[in-house]
Backbone bond lengths (Angstrom), bond angles and torsions (degrees), N, CA, C in turn:
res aa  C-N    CA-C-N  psi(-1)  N-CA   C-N-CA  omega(-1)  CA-C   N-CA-C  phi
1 X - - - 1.447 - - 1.530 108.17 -
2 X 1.606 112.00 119.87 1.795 104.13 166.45 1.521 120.36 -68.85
3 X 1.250 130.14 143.53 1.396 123.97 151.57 2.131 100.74 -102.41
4 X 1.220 92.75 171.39 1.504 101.66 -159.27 1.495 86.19 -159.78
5 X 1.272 128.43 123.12 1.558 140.14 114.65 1.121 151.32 -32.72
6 X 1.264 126.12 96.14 1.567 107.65 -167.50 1.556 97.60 -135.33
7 X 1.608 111.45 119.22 1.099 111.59 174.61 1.731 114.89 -111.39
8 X 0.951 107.96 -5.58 1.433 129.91 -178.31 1.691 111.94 -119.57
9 X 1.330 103.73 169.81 1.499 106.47 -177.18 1.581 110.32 -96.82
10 X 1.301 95.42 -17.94 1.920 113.31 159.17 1.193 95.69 -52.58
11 X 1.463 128.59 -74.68 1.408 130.67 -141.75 1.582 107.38 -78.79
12 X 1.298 109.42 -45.61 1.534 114.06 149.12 1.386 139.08 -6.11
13 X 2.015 97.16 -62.77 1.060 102.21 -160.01 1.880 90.64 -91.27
14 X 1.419 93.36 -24.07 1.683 83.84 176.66 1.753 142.37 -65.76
15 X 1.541 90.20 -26.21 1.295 93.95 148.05 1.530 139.15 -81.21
16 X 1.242 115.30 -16.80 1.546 120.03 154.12 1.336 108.00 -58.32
17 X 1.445 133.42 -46.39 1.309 106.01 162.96 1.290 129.19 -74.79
18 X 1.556 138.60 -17.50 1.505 113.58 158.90 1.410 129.11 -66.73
19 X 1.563 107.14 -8.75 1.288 105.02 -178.43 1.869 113.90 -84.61
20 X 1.538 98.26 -33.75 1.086 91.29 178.69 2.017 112.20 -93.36
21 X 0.742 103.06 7.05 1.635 107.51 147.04 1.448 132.39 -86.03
22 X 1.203 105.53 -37.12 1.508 103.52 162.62 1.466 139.62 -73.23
23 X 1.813 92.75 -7.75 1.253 91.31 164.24 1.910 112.89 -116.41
24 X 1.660 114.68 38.02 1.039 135.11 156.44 1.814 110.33 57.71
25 X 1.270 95.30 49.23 1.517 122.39 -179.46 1.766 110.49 -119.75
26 X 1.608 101.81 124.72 1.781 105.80 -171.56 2.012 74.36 -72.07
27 X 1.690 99.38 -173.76 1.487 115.28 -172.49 1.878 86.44 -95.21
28 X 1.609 126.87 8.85 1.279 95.76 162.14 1.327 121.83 -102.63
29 X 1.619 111.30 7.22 1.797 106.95 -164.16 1.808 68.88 -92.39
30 X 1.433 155.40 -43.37 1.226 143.92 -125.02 2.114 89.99 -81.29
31 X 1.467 96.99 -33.85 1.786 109.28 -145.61 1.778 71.31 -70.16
32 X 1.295 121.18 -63.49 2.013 130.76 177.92 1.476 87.04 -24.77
33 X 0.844 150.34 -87.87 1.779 152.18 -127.51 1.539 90.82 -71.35
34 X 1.450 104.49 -83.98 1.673 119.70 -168.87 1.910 93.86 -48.77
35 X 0.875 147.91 -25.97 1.745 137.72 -178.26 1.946 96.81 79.35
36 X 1.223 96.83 51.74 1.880 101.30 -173.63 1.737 95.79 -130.33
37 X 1.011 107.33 178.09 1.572 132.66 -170.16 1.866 85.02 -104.29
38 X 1.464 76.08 155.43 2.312 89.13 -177.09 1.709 79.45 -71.24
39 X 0.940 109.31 -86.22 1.555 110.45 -163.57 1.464 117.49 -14.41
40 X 1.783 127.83 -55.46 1.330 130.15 145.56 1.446 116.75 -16.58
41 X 1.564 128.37 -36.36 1.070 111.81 -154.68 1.906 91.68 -108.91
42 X 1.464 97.16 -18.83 1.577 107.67 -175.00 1.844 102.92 -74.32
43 X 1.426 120.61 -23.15 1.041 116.05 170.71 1.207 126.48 -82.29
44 X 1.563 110.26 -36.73 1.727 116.50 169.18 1.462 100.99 -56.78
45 X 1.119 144.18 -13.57 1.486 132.48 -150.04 1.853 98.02 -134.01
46 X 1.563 116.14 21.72 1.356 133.47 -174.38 1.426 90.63 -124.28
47 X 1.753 128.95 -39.85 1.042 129.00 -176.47 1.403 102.97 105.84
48 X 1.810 125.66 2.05 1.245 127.67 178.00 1.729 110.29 -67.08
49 X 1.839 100.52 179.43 0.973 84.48 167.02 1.425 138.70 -94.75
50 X 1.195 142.49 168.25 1.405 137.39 -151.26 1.862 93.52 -172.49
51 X 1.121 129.35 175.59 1.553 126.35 178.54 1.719 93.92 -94.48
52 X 1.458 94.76 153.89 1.464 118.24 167.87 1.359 119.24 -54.05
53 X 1.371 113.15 -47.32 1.379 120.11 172.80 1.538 119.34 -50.62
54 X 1.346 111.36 -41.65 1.374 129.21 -156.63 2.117 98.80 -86.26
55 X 1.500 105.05 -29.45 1.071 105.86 165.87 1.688 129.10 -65.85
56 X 1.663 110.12 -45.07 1.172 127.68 -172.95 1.554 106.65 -74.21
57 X 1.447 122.88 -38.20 1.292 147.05 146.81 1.599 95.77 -23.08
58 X 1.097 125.85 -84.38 1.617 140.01 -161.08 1.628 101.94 -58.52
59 X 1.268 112.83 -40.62 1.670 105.02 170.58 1.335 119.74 -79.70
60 X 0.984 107.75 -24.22 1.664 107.20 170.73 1.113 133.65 -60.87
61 X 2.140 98.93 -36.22 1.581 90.86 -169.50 1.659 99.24 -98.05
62 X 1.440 114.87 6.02 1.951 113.88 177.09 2.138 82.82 -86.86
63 X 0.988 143.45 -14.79 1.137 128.66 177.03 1.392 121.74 116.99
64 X 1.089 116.97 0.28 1.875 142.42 -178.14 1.576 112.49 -82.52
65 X 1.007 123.24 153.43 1.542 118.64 160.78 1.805 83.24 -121.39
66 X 1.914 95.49 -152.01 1.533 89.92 -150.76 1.901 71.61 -172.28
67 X 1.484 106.98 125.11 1.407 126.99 167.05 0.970 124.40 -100.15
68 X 1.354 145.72 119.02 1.360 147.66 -178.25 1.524 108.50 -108.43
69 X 1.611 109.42 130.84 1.561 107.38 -179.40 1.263 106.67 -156.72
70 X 1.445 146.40 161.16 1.438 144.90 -161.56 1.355 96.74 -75.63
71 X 1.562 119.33 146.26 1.324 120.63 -164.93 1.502 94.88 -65.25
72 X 1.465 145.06 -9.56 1.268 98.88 -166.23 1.572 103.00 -121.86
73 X 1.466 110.04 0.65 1.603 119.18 164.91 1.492 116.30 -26.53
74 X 1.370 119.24 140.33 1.228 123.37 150.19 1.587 129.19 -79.11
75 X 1.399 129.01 90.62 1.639 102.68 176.50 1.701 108.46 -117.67
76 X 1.339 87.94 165.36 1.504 113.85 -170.88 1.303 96.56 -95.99
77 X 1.376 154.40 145.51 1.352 166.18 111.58 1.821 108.19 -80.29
78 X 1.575 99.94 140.94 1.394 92.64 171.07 1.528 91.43 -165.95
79 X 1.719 110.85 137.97 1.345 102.31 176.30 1.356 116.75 -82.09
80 X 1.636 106.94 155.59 1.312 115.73 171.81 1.042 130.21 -127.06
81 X 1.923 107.23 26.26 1.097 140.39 160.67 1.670 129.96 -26.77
């Protein structure tokens, strides 16, 4: 299982692209799934802006979810796979 950091919308978008590379998808089969334009997906993956939805959307369908917590929280993740 990857974990990934994203504290930025750079880093964000950069892990939307390893995810959707690892699952051996150009950024136009991703834009087909999400109902977006390639470019939409070329901007989420620039770190531009694009909607939130459309981001969380993009991790979902490479197989990721996505945790949100106050930057200075401590959390624990652990699979229970």
């Amino acid at each position: 299982m990857n974990h990934w950091r994203a504290w930025t919308s750079v880093e964000l978008g950069e892990a939307v692209r390893r995810a959707r590379k690892l699952k051996g998808w150009q950024q136009a089969d991703l834009a087909e799934l999400l109902g977006v334009t390639r470019m939409t997906v070329s901007r989420l993956e620039r770190g531009e802006s694009v909607g939130m939805d459309t981001a969380l959307r993009a991790l979902s369908e490479c197989g990721y979810g996505l945790v949100v917590t106050p930057k200075f929280a401590h959390v624990e993740v652990t699979d229970r796979g």
